[in-house]
C-alpha positions as semicolon CSV with decimal commas, in nm:
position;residue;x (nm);y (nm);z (nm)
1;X;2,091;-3,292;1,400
2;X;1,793;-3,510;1,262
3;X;1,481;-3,317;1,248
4;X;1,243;-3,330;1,508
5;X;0,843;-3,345;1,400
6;X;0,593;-3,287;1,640
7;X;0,212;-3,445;1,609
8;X;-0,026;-3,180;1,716
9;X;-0,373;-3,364;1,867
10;X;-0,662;-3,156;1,695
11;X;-0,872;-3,203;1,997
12;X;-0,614;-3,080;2,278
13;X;-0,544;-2,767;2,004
14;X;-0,709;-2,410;1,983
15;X;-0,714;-2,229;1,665
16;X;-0,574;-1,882;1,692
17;X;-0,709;-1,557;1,516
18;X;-1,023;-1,445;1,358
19;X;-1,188;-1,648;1,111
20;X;-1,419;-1,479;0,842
21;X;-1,710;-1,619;1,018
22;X;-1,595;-1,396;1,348
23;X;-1,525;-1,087;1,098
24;X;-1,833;-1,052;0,943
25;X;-2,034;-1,108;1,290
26;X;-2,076;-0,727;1,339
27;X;-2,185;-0,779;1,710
28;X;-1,875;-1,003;1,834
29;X;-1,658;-0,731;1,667
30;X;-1,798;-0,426;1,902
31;X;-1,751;-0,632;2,180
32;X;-1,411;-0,724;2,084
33;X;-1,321;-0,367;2,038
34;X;-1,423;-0,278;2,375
35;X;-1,091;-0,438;2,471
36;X;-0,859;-0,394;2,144
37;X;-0,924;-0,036;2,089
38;X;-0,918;0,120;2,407
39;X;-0,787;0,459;2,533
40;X;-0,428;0,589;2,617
41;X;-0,555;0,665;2,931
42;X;-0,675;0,328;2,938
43;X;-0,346;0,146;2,794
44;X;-0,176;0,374;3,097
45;X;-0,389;0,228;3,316
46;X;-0,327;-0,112;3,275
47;X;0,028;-0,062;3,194
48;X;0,056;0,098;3,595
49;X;-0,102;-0,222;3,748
50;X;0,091;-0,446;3,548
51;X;0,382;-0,316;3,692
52;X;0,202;-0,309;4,043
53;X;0,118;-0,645;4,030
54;X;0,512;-0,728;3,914
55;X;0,703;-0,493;4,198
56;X;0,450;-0,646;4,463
57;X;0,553;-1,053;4,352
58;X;0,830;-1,177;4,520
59;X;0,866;-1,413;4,287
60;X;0,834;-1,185;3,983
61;X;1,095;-0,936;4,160
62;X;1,345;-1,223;4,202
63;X;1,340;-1,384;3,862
64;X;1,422;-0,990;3,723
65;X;1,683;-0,979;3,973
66;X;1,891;-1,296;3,811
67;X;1,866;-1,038;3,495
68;X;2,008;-0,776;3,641
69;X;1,628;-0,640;3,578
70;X;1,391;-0,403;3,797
71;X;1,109;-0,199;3,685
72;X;1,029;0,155;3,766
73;X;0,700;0,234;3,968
74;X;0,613;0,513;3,728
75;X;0,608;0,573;3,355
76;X;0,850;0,782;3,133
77;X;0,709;1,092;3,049
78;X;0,803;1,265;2,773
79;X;0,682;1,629;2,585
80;X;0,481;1,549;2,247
81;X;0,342;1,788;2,021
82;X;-0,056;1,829;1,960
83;X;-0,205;1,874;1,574
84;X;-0,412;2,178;1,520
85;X;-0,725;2,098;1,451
86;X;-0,797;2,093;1,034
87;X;-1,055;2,239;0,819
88;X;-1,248;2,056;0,631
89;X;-1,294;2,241;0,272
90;X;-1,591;2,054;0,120
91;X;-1,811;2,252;-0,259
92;X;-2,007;2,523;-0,049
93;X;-1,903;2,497;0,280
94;X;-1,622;2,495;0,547
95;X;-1,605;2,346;0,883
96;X;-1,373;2,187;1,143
97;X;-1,311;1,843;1,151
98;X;-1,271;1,851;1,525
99;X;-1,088;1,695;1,809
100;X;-1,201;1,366;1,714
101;X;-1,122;1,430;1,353
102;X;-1,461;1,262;1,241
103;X;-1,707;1,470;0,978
104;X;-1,809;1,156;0,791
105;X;-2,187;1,349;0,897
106;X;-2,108;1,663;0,741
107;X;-1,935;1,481;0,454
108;X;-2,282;1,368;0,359
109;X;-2,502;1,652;0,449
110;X;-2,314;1,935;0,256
111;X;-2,212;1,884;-0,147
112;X;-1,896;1,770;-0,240
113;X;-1,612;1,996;-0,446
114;X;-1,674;1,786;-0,710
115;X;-1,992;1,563;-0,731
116;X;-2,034;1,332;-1,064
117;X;-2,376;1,293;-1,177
118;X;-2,491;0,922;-1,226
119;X;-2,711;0,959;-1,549
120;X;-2,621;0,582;-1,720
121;X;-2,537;0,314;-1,457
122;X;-2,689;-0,022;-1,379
123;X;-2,758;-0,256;-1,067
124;X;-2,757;-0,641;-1,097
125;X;-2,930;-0,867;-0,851
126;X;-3,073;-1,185;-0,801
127;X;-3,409;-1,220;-0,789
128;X;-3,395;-1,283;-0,368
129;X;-3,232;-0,961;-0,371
130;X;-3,507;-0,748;-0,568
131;X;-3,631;-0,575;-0,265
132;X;-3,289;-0,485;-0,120
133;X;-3,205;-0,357;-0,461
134;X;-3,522;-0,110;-0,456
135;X;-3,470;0,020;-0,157
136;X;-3,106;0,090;-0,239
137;X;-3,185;0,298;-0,541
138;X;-3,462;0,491;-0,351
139;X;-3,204;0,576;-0,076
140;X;-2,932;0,644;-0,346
141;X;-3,174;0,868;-0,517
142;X;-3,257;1,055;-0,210
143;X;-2,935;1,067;-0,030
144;X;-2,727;1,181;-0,306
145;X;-2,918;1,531;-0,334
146;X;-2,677;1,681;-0,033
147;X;-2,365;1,592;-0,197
148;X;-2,434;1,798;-0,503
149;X;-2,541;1,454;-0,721
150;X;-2,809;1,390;-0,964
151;X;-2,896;1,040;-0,956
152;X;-3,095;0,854;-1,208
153;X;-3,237;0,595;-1,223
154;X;-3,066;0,279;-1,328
155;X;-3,134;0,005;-1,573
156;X;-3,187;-0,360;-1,383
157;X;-3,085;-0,682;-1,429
158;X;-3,270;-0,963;-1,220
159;X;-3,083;-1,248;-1,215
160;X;-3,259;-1,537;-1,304
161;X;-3,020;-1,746;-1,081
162;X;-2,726;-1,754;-0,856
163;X;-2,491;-1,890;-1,092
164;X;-2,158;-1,692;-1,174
165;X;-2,166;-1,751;-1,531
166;X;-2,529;-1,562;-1,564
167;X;-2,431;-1,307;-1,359
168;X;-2,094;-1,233;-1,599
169;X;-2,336;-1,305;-1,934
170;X;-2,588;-1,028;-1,803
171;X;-2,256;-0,799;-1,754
172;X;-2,107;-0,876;-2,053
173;X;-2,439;-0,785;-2,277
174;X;-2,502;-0,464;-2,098
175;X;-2,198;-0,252;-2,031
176;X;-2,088;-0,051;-2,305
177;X;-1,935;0,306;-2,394
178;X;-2,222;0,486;-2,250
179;X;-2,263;0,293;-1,935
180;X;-2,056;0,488;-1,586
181;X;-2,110;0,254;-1,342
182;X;-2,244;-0,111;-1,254
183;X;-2,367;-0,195;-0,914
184;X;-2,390;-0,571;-0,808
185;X;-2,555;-0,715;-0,485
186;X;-2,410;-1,031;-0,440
187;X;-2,602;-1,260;-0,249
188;X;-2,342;-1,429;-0,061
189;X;-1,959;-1,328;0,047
190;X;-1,794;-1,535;-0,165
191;X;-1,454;-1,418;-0,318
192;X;-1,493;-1,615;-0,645
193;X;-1,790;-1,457;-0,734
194;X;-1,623;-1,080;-0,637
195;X;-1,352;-1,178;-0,868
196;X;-1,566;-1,241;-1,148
197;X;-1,713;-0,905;-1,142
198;X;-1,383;-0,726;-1,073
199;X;-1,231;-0,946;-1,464
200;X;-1,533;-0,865;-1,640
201;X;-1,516;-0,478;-1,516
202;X;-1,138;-0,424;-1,500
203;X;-1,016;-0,651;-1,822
204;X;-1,315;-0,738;-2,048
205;X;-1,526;-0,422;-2,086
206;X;-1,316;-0,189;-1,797
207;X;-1,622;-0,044;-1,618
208;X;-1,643;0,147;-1,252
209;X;-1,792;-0,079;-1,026
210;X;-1,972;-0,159;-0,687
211;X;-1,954;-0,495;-0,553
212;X;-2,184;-0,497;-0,242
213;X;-2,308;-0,803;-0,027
214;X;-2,699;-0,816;0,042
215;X;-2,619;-0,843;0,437
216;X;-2,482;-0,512;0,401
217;X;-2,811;-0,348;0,306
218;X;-3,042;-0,608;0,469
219;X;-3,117;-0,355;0,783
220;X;-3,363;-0,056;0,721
221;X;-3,269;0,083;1,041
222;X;-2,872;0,099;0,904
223;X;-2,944;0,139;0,537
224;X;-2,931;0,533;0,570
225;X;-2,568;0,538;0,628
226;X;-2,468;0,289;0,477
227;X;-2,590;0,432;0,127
228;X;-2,423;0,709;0,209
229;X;-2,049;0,555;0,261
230;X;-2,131;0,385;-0,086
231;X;-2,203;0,695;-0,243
232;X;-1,876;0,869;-0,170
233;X;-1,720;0,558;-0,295
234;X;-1,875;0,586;-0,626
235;X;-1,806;0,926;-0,645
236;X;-1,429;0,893;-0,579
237;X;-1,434;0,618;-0,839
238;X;-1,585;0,853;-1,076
239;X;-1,325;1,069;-1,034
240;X;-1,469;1,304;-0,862
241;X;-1,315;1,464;-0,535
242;X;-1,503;1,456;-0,160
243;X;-1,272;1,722;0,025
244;X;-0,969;1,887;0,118
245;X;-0,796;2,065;0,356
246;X;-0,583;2,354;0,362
247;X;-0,179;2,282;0,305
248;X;-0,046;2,599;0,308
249;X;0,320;2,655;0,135
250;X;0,625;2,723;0,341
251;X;0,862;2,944;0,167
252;X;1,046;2,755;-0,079
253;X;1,323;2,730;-0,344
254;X;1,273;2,596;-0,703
255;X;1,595;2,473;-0,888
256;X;1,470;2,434;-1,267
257;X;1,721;2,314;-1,496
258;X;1,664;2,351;-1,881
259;X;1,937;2,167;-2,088
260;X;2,238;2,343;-1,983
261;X;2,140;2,673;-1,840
262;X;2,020;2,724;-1,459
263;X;1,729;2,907;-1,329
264;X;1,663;2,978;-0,960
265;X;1,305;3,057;-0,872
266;X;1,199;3,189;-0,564
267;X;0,873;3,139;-0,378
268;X;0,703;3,267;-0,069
């Protein structure tokens, strides 16, 4: 059989999905959650009028019937089994993480079980960005205290323009041995750019790094928090460890094998 190509008419077409546009637009993303992210209750719900709407169609009821097909006015029930709630084991303090399993506020209000101190790091911005890039330190500087972390403050590089090349120049003459971390504020999403950053820290002169978009921290009224998600990021990428929770040990058996004699260990 010869292949058969069909012409699509780009004005009689839709396109399909989210664009990056749509992704970034924090507003049209809440709203779209509204109906993507709803409630089992809620999925119950709709699933019970669905099959209202189909049992109460004559039409609906017949074209199952040719299949042999009918569907049940209720839903299967079935037992499931509930998670206790966990405790969250954070450097001088323990709490419960609760039904909702959320305690991203008590992550940053109590210090972390291991906080690393930023004493050598740097931010790099253009010079738009200056005043984003001050207010960012003063809330890293401030926020940090909870978590246990001493925060210096950084050396600066102002951009003198947008171009990538001056922005991977400026890295590559300041990062050295001493240097922990390098912040950039990127003016614009761009993934070129990103990538950039990510060579000249990863391959070139392997660096931690924090590659953050100027949007991001463009809102005083959302900056709080949002310093405060970056922070635990650095700190994880500093090695250094947020929280735990208790995993307790269930009796168990060790079989160690040395070369060619056996040895059973026993744990509880």
């Amino acid at each position: 059989m010869d292949p058969e190509f069909l012409c699509l008419i780009p004005e009689l077409c839709y396109s399909s999905g989210l664009t990056d546009d749509m992704r970034s637009n924090f507003t049209m993303m809440k709203d779209l959650a509204a109906h993507t992210r709803v409630t089992p209750a809620q999925r119950q719900q709709a699933m019970k009028k669905f099959i209202d709407n189909v049992n109460r169609s004559p039409e609906a009821m017949a074209a199952l019937a040719e299949w042999g097909l009918e569907l049940d006015h209720s839903l299967v029930s079935i037992n499931g089994r509930q998670l206790p709630i966990e405790e969250i084991i954070m450097g001088q303090k323990k709490f419960s993480s609760g039904p909702q399993a959320d305690w991203s506020r008590d992550a940053t209000r109590n210090q972390l079980i291991s906080p690393v101190n930023l004493v050598n790091w740097g931010i790099f911005y253009t010079r738009r960005d200056a005043a984003k890039a001050n207010d960012f330190i003063k809330h890293m500087q401030s926020e940090t205290k909870n978590m246990g972390i001493s925060c210096s403050v950084p050396f600066r590089k102002e951009l003198v323009n947008e171009k990538i090349e001056t922005m991977v120049q400026e890295l590559r003459s300041s990062i050295n041995d001493r240097v922990q971390l390098v912040v950039v504020i990127n003016p614009t999403n761009r993934d070129d750019r990103y990538s950039a950053v990510k060579k000249v820290c990863c391959v070139e002169a392997p660096v931690p790094s924090q590659v953050i978009i100027a949007k991001t921290i463009s809102r005083p009224d959302k900056l709080r928090s949002v310093v405060q998600k970056i922070a635990l990021q650095i700190n994880c990428k500093l090695g250094g460890e947020l929280w735990a929770i208790k995993i307790p040990f269930q009796p168990i058996v060790l079989i160690i094998q040395e070369q060619q004699n056996l040895a059973v260990t026993i744990s509880t």
